[in-house]
N, C-alpha and C positions, 0 to 999 in steps of 0.2 A: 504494500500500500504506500502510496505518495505521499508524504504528510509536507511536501514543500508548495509554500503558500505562496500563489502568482502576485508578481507585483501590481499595484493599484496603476490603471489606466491614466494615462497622461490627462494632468485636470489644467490645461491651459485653458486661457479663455480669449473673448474675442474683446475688439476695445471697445465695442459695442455694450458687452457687458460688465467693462471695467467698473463705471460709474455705480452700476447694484450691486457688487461686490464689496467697493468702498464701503457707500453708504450704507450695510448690513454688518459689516464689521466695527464702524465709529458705531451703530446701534448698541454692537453686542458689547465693545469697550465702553460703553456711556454707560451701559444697564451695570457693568462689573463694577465698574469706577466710583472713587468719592465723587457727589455731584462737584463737589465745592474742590475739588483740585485742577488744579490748573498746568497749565503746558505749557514751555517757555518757547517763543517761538523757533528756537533753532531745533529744538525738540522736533517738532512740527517740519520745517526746513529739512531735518535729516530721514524721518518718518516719508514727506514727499522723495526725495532724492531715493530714497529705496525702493518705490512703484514706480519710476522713472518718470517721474511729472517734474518738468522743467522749473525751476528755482522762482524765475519770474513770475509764472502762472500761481505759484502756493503763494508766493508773498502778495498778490491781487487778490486770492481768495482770503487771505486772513484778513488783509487792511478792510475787506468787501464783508466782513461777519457780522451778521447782523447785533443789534444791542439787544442787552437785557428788555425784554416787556415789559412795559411798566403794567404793574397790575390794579392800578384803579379803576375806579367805576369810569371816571371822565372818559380816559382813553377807551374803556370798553365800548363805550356809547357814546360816545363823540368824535373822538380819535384820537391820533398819536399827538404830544405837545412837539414831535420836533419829527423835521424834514430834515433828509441826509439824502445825499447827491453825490454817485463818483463816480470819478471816470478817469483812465490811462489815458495819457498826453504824450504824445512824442515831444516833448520835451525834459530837459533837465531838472531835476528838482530844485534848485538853488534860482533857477529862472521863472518857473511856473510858481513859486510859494513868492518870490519879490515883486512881480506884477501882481500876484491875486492880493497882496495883502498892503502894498499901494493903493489899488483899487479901492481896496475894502477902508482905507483910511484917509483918501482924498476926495472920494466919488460916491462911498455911502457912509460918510461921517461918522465911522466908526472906529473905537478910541482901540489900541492894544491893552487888555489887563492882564493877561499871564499869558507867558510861553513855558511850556512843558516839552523836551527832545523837540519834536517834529510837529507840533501841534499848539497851534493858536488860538488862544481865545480872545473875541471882543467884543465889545459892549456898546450901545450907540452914546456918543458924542454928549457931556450933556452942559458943556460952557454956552454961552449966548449967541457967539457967533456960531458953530455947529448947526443950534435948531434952526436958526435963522436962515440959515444955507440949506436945511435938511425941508423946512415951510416951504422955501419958491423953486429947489428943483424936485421935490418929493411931495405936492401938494394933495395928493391923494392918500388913501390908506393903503391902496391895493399895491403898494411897495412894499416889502416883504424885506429884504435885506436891513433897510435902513430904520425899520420899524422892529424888529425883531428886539428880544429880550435878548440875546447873546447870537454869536456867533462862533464854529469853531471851526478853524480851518487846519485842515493834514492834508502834508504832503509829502510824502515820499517815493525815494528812487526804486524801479523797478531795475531796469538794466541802462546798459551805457544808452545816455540821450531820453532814457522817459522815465515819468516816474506818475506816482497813484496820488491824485488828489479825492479828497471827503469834505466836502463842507456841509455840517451842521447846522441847523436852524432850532432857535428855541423859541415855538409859538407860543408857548404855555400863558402869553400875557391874551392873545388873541381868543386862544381856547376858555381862557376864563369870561372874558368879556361876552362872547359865546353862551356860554352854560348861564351869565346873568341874564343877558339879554333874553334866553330862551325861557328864563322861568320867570322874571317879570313878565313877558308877553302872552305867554302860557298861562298865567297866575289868572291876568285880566278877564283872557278869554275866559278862564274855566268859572271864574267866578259868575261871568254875563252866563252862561251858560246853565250855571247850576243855580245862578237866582231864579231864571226862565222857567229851568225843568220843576224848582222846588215850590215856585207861586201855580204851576202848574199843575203839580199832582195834590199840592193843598186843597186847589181849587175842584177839582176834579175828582177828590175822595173821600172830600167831605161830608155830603151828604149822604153818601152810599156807605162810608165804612167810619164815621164817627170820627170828631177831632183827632181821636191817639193816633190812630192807623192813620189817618190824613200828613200827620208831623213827621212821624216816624217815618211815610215815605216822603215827605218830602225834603226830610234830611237824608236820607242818601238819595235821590235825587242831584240835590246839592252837590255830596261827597263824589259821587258819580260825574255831575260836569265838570264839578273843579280837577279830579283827575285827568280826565279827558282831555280837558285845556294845556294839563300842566303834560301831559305826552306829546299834544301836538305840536310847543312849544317849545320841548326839546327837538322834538324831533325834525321839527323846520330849523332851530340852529345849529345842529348836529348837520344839518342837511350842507348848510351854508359854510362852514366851519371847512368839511370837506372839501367844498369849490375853492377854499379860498389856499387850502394844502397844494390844490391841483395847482393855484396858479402859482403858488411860491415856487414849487418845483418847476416852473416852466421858466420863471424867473433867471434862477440857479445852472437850471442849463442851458440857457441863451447865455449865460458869461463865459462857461466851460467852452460853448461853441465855437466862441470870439475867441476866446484862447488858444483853442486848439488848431480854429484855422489863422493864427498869428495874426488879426487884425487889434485896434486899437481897443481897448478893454472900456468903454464912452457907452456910459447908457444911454437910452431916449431921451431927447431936453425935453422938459416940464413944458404944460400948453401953453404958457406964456411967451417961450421964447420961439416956439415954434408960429406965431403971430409974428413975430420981430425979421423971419427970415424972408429971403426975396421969395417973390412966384419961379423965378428962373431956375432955382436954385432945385434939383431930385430930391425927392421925398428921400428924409433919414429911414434908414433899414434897421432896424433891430438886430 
């Protein structure tokens, strides 16, 4: 009898299937692992470099990791307080981080408060001149950078000539305004609503089911509109709240665009001074 046991079949795969491989394996290392330990990125760097995935490519996917969830109600039901935006630049890191953050301190009147390695924070502008300058080229709300509660800008080198930029947004001042807005509005509504509903079922139940039962529904009646108001109300600023995510982000990449295709980093001038310019003269391009 043969008790010699055949070797296991060649288990290559294809690179089609590499990707479920990966991600079944971080599964099964995340399920073993302390949640709370952490990996240092060359860790990470040497772990890629042993699947043969190019140095560049892991270092885009880690700076590209998404952030902790926040897990309040707000973001559940309203949304995230902050917009991140990134994108590889064939350019240098020393070049793309000194134009964006010019930019961001000459053209969105935003102050430097901490530098951390690679990573910027700023704050908007808040001396006399600044808002004055931020009022007549930023006269709208629907400016996003210069309005913003903070800013944070990363950028680092991917390989020779490009390197990964992230910029942050912290709407959290907008999302709040937001959530008052929506439960004042809300509040109003629900209360017109549940006065209506509860003079209505007063009136209406009175003779048939006697004062008590008349009160009694026509307080929840009441509790009944005013709820209903106060859902509609979030949920119309919840609604808005998101358009307004959409446009910051459209914002954010119209500057990466400019960047990327090497033009002048100049936002739209303010309606006023676009009054001021000849007819001769081509419409400013975004």
């Amino acid at each position: 009898m043969d008790d010699h046991v055949p070797a296991p079949a060649d288990r290559s795969i294809t690179r089609q299937q590499l990707e479920a491989v990966i991600r079944r394996a971080i599964e099964l290392y995340t399920a073993r692992a302390d949640a709370e330990e952490r990996v240092s990125e060359e860790e990470v760097l040497r772990i890629g470099a042993e699947l043969g995935l190019p140095a560049d490519l892991v270092r885009q996917a880690i700076y590209e990791a998404p952030a902790v969830l926040d897990p309040s109600l707000a973001h559940r039901f309203v949304g995230p307080a902050t917009v991140s935006v990134v994108r590889a630049l064939p350019l240098a890191d020393q070049e793309a981080a000194a134009r964006l953050e010019e930019y961001l301190s000459t053209r969105e009147y935003l102050i430097l408060r901490r530098r951390q390695q690679s990573v910027a924070y700023f704050e908007p502008a808040e001396d006399t001149i600044s808002k004055m300058a931020r009022a007549l080229s930023r006269p709208a709300r629907n400016w996003y950078l210069a309005r913003a509660r903070g800013v944070a800008l990363a950028v680092r080198p991917l390989e020779q000539g490009r390197s990964h930029v992230r910029i942050d947004m912290d709407l959290g001042n907008r999302r709040r305004e937001a959530v008052a807005n929506g439960l004042v509005g809300g509040g109003l509504l629900g209360l017109a609503l549940g006065g209506a509903g509860a003079v209505a079922a007063s009136l209406g139940l009175a003779d048939t089911l006697g004062t008590t039962f008349a009160t009694v529904a026509a307080a929840f009646a009441g509790i009944a509109g005013l709820g209903g108001g106060l859902s509609a109300g979030l949920a119309a600023a919840a609604a808005g709240y998101r358009r307004r995510l959409a446009a910051a982000r459209v914002e954010v990449e119209g500057l990466l665009d400019r960047l990327e295709r090497g033009e002048r980093l100049e936002p739209p001038p303010a309606p006023w001074r676009r009054l001021l310019r000849s007819p001769a003269q081509a419409p400013y391009r975004r």
